[in-house]
mmCIF entry with sequence, helices, sheets and N, C-alpha, C, O atoms, coordinates in Angstrom:
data_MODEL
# 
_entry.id   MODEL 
# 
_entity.id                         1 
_entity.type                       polymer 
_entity.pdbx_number_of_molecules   1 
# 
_entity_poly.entity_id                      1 
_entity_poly.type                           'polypeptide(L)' 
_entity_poly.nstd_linkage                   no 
_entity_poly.nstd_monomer                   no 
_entity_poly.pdbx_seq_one_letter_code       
;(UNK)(UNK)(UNK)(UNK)(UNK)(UNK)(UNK)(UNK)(UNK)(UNK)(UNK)(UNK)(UNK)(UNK)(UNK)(UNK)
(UNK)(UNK)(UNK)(UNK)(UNK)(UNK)(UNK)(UNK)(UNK)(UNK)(UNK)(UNK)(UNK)(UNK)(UNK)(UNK)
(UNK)(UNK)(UNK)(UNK)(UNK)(UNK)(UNK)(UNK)(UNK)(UNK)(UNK)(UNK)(UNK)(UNK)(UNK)(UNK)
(UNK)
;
_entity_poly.pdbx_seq_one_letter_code_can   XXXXXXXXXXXXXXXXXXXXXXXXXXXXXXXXXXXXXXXXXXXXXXXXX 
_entity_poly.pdbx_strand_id                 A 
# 
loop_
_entity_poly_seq.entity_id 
_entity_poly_seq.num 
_entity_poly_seq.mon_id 
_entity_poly_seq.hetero 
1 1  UNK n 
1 2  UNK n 
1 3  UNK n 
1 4  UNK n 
1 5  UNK n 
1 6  UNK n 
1 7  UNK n 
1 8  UNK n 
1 9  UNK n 
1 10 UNK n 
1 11 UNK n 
1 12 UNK n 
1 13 UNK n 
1 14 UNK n 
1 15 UNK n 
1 16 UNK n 
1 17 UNK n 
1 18 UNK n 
1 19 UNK n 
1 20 UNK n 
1 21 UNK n 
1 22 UNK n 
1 23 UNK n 
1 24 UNK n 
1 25 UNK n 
1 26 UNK n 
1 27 UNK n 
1 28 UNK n 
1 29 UNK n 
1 30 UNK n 
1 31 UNK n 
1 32 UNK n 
1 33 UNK n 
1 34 UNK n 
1 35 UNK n 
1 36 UNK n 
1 37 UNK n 
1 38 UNK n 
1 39 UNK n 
1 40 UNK n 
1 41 UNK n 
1 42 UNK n 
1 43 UNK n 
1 44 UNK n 
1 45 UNK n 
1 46 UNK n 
1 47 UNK n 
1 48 UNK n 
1 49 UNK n 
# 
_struct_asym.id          A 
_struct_asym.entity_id   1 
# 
loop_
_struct_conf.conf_type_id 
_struct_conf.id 
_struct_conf.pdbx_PDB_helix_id 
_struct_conf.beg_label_comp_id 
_struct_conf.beg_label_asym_id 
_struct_conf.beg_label_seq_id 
_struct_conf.pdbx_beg_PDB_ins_code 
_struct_conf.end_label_comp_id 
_struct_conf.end_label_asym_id 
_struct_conf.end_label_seq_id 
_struct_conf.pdbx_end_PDB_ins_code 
_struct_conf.beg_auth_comp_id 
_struct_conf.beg_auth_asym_id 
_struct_conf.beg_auth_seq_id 
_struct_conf.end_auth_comp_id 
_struct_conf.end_auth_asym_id 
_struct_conf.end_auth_seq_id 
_struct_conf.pdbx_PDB_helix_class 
_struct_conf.details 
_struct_conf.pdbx_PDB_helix_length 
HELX_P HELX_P1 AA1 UNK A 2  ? UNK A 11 ? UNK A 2  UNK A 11 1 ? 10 
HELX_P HELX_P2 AA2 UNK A 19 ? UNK A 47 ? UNK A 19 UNK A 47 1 ? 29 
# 
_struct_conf_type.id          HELX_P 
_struct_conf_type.criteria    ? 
_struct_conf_type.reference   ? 
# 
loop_
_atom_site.group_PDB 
_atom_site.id 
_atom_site.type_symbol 
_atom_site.label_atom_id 
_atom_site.label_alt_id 
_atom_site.label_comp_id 
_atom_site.label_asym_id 
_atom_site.label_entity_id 
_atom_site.label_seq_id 
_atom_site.pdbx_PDB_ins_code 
_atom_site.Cartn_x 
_atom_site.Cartn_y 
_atom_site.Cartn_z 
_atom_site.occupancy 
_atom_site.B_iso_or_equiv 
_atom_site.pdbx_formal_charge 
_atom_site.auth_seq_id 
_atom_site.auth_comp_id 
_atom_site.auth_asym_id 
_atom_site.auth_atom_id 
_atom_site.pdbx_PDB_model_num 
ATOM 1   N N  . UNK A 1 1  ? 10.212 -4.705  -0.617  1.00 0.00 ? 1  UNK A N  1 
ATOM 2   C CA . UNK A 1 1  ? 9.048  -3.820  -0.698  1.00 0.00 ? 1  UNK A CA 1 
ATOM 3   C C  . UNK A 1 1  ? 8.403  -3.675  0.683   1.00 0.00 ? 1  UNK A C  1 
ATOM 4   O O  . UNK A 1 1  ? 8.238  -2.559  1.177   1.00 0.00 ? 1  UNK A O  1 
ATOM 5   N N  . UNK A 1 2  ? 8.059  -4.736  1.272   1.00 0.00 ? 2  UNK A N  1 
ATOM 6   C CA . UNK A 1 2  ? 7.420  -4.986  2.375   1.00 0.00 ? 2  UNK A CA 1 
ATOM 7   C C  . UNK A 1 2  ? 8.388  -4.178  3.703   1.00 0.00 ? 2  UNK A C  1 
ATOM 8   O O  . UNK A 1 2  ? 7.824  -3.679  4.677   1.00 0.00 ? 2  UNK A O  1 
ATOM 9   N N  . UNK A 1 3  ? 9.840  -4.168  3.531   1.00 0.00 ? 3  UNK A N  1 
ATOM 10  C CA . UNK A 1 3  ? 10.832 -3.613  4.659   1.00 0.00 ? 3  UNK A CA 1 
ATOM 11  C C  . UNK A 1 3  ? 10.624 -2.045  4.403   1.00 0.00 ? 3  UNK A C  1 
ATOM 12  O O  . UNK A 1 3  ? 10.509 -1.172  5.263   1.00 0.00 ? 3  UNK A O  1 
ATOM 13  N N  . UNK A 1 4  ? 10.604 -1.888  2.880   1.00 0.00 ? 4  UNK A N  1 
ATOM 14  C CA . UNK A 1 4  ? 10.509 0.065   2.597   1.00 0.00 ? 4  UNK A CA 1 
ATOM 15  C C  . UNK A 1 4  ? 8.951  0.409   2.903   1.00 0.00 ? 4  UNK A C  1 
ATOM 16  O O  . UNK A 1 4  ? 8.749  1.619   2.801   1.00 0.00 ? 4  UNK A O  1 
ATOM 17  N N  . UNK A 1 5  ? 7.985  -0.222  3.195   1.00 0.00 ? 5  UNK A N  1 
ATOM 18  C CA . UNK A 1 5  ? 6.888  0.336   3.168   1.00 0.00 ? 5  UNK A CA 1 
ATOM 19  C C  . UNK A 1 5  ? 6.816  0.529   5.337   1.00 0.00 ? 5  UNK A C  1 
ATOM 20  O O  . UNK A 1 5  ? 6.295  1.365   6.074   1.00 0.00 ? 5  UNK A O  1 
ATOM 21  N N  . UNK A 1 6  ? 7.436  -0.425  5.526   1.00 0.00 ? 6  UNK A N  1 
ATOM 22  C CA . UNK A 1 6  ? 7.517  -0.965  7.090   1.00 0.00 ? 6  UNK A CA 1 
ATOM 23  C C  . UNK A 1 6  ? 8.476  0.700   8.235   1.00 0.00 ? 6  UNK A C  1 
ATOM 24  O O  . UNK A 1 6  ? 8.386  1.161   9.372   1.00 0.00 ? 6  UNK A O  1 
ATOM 25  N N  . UNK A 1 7  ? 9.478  1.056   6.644   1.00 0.00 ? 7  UNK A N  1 
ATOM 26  C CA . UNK A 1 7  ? 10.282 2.225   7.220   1.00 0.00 ? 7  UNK A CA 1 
ATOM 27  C C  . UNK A 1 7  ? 9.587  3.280   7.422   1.00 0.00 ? 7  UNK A C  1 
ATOM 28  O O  . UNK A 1 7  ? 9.655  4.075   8.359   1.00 0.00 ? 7  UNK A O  1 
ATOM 29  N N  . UNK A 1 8  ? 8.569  3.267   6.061   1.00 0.00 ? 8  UNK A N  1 
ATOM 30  C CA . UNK A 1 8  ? 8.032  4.837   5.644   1.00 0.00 ? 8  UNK A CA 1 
ATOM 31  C C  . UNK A 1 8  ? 7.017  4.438   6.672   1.00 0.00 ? 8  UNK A C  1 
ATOM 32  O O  . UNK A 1 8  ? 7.132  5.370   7.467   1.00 0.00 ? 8  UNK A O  1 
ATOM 33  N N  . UNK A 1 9  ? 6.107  3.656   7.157   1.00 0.00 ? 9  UNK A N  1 
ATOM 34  C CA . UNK A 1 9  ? 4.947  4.155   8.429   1.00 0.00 ? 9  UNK A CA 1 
ATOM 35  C C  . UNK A 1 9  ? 6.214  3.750   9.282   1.00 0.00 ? 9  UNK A C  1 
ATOM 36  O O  . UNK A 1 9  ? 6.913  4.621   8.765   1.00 0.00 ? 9  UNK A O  1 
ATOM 37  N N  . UNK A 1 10 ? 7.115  3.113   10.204  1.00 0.00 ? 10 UNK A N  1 
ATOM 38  C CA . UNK A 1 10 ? 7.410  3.532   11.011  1.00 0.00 ? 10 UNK A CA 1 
ATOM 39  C C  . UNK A 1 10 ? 7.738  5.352   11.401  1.00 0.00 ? 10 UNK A C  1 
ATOM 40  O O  . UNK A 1 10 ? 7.497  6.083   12.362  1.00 0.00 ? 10 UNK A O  1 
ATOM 41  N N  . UNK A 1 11 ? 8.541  5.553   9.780   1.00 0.00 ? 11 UNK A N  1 
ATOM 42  C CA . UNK A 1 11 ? 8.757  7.146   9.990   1.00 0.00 ? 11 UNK A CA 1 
ATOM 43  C C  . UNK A 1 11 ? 7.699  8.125   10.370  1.00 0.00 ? 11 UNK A C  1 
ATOM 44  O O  . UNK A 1 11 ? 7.963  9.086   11.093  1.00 0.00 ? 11 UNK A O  1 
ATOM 45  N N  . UNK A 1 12 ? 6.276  7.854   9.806   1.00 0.00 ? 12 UNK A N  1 
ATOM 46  C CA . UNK A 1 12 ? 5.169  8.539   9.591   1.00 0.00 ? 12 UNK A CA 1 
ATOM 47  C C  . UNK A 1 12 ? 4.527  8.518   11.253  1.00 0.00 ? 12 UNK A C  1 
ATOM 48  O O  . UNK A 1 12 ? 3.876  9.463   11.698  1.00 0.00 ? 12 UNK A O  1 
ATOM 49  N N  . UNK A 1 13 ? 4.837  7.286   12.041  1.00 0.00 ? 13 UNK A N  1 
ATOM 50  C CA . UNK A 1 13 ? 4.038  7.062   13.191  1.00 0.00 ? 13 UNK A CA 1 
ATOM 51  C C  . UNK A 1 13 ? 4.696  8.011   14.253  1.00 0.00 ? 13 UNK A C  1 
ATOM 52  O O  . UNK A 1 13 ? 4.108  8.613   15.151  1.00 0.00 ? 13 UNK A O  1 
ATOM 53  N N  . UNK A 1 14 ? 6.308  8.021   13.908  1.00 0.00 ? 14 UNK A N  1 
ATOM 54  C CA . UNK A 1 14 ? 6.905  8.868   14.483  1.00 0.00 ? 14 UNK A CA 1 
ATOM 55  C C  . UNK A 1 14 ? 6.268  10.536  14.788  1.00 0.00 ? 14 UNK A C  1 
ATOM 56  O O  . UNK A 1 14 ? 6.287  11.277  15.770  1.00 0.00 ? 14 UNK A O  1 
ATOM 57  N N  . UNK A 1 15 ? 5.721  10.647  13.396  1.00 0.00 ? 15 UNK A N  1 
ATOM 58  C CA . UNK A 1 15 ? 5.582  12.002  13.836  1.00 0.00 ? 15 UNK A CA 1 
ATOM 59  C C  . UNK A 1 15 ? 4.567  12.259  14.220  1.00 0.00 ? 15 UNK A C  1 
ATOM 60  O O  . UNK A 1 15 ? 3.561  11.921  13.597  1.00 0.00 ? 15 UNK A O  1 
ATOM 61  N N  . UNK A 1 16 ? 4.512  12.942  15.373  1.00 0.00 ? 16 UNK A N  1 
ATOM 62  C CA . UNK A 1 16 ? 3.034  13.344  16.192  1.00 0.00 ? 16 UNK A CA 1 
ATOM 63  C C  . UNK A 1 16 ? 1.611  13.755  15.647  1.00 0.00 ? 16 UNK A C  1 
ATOM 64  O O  . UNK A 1 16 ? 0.481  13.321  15.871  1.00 0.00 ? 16 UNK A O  1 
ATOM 65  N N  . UNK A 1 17 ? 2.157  14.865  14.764  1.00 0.00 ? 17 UNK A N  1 
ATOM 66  C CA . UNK A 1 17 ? 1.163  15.608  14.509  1.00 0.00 ? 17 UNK A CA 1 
ATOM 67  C C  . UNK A 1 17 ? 0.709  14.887  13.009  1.00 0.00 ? 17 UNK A C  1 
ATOM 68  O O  . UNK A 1 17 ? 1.462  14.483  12.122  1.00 0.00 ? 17 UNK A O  1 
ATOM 69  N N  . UNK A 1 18 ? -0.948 14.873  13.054  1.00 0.00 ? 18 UNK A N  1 
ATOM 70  C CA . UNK A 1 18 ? -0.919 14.242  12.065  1.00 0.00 ? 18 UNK A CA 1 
ATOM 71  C C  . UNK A 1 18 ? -1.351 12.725  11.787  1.00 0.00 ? 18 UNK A C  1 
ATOM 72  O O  . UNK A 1 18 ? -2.087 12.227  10.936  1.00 0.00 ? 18 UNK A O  1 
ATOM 73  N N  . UNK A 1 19 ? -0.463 12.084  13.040  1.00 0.00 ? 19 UNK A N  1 
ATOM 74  C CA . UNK A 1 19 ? -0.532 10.347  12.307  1.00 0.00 ? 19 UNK A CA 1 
ATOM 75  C C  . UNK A 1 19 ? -0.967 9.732   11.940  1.00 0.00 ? 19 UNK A C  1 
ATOM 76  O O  . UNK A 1 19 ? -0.402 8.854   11.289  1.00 0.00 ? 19 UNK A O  1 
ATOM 77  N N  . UNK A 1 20 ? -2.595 9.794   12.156  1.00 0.00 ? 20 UNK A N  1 
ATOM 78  C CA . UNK A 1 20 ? -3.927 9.158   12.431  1.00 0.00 ? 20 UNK A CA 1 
ATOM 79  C C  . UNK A 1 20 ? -3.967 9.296   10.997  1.00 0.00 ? 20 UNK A C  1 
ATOM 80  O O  . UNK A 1 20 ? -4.090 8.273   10.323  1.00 0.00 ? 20 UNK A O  1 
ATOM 81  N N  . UNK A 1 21 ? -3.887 10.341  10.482  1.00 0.00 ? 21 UNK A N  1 
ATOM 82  C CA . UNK A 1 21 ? -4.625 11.058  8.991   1.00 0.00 ? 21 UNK A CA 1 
ATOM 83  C C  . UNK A 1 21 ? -3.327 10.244  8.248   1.00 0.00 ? 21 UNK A C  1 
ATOM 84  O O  . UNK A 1 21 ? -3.667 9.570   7.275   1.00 0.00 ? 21 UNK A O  1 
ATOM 85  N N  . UNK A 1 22 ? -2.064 10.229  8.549   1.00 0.00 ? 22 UNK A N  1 
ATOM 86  C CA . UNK A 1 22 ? -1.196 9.501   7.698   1.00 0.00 ? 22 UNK A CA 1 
ATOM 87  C C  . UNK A 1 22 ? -1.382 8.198   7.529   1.00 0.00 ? 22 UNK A C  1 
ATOM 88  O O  . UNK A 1 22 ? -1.295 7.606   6.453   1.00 0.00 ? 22 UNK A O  1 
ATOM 89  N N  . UNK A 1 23 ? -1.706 7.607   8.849   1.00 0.00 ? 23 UNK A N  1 
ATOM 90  C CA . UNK A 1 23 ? -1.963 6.014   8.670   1.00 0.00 ? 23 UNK A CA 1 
ATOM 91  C C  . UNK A 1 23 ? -2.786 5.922   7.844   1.00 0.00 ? 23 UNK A C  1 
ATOM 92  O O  . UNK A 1 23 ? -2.501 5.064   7.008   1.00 0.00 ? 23 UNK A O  1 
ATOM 93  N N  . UNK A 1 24 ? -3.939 6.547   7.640   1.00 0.00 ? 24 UNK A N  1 
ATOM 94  C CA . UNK A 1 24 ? -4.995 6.227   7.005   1.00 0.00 ? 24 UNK A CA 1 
ATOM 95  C C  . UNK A 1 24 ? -4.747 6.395   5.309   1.00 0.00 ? 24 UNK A C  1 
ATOM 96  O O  . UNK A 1 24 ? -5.469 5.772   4.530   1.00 0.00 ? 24 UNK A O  1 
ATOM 97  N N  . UNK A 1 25 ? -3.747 7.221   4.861   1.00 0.00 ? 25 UNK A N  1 
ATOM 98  C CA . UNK A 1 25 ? -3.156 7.746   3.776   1.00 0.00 ? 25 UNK A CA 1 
ATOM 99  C C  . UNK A 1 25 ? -2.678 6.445   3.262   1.00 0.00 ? 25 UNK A C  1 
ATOM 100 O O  . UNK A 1 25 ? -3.030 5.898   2.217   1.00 0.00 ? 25 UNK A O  1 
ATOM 101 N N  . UNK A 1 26 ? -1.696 5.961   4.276   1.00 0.00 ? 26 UNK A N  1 
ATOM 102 C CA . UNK A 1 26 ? -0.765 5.103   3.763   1.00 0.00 ? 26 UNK A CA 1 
ATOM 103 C C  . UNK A 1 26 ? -1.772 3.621   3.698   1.00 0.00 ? 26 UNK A C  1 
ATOM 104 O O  . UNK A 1 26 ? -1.421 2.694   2.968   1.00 0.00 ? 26 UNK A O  1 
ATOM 105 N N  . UNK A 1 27 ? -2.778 3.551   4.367   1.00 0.00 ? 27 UNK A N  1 
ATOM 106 C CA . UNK A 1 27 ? -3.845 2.158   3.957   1.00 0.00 ? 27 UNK A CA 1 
ATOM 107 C C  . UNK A 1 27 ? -4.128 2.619   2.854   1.00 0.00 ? 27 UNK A C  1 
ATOM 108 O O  . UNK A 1 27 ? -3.843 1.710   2.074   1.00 0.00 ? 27 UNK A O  1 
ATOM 109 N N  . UNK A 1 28 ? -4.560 3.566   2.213   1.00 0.00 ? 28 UNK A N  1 
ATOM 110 C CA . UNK A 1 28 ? -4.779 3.920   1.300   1.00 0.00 ? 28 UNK A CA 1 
ATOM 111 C C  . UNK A 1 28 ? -4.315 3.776   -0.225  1.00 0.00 ? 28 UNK A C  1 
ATOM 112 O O  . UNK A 1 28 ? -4.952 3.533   -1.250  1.00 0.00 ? 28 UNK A O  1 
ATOM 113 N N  . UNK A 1 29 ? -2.795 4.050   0.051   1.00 0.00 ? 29 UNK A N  1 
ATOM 114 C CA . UNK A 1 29 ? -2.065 3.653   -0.919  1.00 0.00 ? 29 UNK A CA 1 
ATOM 115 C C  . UNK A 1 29 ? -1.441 1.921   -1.082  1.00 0.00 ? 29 UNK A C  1 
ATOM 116 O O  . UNK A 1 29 ? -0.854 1.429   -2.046  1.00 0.00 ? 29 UNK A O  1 
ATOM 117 N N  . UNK A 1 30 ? -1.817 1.286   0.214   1.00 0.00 ? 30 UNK A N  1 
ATOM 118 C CA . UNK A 1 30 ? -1.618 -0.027  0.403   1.00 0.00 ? 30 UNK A CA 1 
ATOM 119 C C  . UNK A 1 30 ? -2.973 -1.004  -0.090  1.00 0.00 ? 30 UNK A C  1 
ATOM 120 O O  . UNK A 1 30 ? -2.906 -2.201  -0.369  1.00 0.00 ? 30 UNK A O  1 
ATOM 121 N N  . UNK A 1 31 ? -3.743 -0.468  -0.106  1.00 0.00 ? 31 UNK A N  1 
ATOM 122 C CA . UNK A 1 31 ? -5.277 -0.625  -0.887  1.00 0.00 ? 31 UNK A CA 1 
ATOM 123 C C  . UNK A 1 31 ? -5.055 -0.878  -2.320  1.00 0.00 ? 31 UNK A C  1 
ATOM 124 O O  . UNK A 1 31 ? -5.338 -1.930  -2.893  1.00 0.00 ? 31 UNK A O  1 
ATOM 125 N N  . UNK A 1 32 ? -4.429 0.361   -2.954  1.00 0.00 ? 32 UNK A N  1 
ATOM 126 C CA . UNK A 1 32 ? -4.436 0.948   -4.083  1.00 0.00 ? 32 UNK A CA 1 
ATOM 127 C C  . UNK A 1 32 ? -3.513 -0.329  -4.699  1.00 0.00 ? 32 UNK A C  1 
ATOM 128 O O  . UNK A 1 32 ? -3.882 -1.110  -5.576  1.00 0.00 ? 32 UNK A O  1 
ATOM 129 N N  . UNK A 1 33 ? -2.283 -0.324  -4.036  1.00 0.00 ? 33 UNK A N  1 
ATOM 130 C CA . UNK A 1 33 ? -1.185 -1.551  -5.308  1.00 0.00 ? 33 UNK A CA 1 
ATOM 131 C C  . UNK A 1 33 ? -1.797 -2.328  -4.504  1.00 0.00 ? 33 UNK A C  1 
ATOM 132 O O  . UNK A 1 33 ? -1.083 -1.958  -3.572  1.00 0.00 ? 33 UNK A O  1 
ATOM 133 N N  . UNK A 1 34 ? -2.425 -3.018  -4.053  1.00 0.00 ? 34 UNK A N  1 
ATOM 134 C CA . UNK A 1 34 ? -3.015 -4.251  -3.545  1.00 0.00 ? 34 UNK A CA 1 
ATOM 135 C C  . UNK A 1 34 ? -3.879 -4.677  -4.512  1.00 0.00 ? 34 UNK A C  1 
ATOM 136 O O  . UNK A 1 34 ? -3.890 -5.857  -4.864  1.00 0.00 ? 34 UNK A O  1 
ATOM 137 N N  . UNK A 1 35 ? -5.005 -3.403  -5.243  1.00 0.00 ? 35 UNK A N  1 
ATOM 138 C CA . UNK A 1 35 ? -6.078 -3.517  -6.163  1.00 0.00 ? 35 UNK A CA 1 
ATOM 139 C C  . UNK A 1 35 ? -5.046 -3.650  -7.777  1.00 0.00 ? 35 UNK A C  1 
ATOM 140 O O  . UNK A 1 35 ? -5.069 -4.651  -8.493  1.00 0.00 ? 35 UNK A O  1 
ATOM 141 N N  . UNK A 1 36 ? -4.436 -2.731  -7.985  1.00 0.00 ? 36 UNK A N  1 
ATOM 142 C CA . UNK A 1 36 ? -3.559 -3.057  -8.772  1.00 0.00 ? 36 UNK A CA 1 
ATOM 143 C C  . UNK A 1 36 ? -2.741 -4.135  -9.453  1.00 0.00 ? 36 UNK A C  1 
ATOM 144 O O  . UNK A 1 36 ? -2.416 -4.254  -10.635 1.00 0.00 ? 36 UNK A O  1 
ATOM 145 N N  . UNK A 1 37 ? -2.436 -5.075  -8.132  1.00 0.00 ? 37 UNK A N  1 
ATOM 146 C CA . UNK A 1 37 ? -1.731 -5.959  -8.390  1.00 0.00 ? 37 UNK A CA 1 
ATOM 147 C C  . UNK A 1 37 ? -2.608 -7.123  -8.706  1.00 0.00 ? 37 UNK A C  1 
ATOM 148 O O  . UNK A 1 37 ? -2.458 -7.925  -9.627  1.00 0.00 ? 37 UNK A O  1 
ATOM 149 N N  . UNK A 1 38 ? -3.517 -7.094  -7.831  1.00 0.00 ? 38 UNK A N  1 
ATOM 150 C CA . UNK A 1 38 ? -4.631 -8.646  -8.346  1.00 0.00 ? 38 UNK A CA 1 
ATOM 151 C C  . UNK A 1 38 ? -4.987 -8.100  -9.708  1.00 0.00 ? 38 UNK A C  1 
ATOM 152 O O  . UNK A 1 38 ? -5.002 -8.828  -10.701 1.00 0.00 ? 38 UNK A O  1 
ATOM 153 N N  . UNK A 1 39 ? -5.322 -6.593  -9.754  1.00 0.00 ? 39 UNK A N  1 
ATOM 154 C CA . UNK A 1 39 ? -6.117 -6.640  -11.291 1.00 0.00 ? 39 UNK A CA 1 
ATOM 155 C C  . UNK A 1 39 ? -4.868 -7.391  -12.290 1.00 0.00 ? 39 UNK A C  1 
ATOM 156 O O  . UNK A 1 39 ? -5.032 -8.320  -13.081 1.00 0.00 ? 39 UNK A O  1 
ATOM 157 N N  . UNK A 1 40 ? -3.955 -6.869  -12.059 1.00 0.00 ? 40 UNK A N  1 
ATOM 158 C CA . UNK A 1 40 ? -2.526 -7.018  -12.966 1.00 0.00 ? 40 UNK A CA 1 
ATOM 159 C C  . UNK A 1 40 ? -2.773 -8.682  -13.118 1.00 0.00 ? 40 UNK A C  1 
ATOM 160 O O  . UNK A 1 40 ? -2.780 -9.273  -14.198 1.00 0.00 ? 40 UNK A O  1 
ATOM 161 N N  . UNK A 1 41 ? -2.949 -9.231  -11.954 1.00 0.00 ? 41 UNK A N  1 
ATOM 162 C CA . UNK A 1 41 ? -2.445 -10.683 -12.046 1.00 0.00 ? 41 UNK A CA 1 
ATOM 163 C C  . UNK A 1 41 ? -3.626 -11.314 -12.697 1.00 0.00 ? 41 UNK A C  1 
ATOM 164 O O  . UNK A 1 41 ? -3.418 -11.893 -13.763 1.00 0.00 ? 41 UNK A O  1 
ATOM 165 N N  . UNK A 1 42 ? -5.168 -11.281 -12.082 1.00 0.00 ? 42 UNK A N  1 
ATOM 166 C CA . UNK A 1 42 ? -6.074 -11.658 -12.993 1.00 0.00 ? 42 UNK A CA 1 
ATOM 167 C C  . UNK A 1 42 ? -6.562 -11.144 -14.304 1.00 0.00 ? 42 UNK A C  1 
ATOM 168 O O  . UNK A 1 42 ? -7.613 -11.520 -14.824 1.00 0.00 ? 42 UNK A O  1 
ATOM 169 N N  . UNK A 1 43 ? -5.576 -10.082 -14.916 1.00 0.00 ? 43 UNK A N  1 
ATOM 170 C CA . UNK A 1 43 ? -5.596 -9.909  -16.303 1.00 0.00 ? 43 UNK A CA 1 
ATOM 171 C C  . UNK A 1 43 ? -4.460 -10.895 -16.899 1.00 0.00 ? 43 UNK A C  1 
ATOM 172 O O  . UNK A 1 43 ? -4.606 -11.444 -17.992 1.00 0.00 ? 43 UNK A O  1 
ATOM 173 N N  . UNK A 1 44 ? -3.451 -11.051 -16.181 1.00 0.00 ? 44 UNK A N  1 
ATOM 174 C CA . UNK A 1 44 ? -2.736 -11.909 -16.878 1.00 0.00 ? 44 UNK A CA 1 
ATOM 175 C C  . UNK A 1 44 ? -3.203 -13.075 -16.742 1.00 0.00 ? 44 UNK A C  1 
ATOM 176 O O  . UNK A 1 44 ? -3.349 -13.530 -17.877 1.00 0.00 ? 44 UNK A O  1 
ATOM 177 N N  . UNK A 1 45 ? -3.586 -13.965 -15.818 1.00 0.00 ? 45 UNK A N  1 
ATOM 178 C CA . UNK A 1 45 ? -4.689 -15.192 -16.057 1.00 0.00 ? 45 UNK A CA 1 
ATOM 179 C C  . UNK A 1 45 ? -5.782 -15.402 -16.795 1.00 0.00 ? 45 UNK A C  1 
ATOM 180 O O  . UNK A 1 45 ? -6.345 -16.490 -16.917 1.00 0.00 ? 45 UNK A O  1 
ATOM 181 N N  . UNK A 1 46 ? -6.212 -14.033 -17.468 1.00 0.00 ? 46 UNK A N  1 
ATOM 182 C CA . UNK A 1 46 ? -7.607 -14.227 -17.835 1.00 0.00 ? 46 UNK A CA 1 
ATOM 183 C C  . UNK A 1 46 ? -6.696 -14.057 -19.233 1.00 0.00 ? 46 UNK A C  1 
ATOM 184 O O  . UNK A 1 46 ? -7.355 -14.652 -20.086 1.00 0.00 ? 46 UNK A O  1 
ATOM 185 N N  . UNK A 1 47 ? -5.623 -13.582 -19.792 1.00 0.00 ? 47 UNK A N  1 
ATOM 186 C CA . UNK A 1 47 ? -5.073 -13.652 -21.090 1.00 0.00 ? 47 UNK A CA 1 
ATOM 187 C C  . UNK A 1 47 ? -4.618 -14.825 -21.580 1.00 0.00 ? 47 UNK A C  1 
ATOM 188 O O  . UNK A 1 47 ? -4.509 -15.007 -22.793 1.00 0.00 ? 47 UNK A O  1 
ATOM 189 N N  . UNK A 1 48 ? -4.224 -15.984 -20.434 1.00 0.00 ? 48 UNK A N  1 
ATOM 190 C CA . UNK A 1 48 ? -3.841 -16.906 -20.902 1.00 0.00 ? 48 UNK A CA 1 
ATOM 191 C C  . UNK A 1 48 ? -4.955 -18.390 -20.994 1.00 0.00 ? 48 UNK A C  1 
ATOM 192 O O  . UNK A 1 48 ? -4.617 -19.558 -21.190 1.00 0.00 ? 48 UNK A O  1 
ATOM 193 N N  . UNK A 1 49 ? -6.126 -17.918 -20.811 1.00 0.00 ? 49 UNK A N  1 
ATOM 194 C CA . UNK A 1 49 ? -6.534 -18.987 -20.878 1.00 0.00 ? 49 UNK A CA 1 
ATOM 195 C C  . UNK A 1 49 ? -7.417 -19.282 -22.382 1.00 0.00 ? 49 UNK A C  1 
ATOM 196 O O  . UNK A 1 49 ? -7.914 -20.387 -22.599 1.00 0.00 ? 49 UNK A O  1 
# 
């Protein structure tokens, strides 16, 4: 996960026009399953107790 996310902003940095607004896209979506995943995980902790 961590190598395909590493390709897609290397690809994105590549391109000139733009990048600033992409980087910020792609924190964005790195935010997003970041929030996702703790919720995921502290719902499953909070089910098992």
């Amino acid at each position: 996960m961590t190598n395909l996310i590493a390709k897609l902003h290397a690809r994105l940095v590549r391109d000139d026009r733009g990048a600033a607004t992409l980087d910020v896209g792609l924190a964005a979506v790195l935010v997003g399953i970041t929030s996702v995943a703790a919720v995921t995980l502290l719902g499953g902790d909070i089910s098992t107790w």
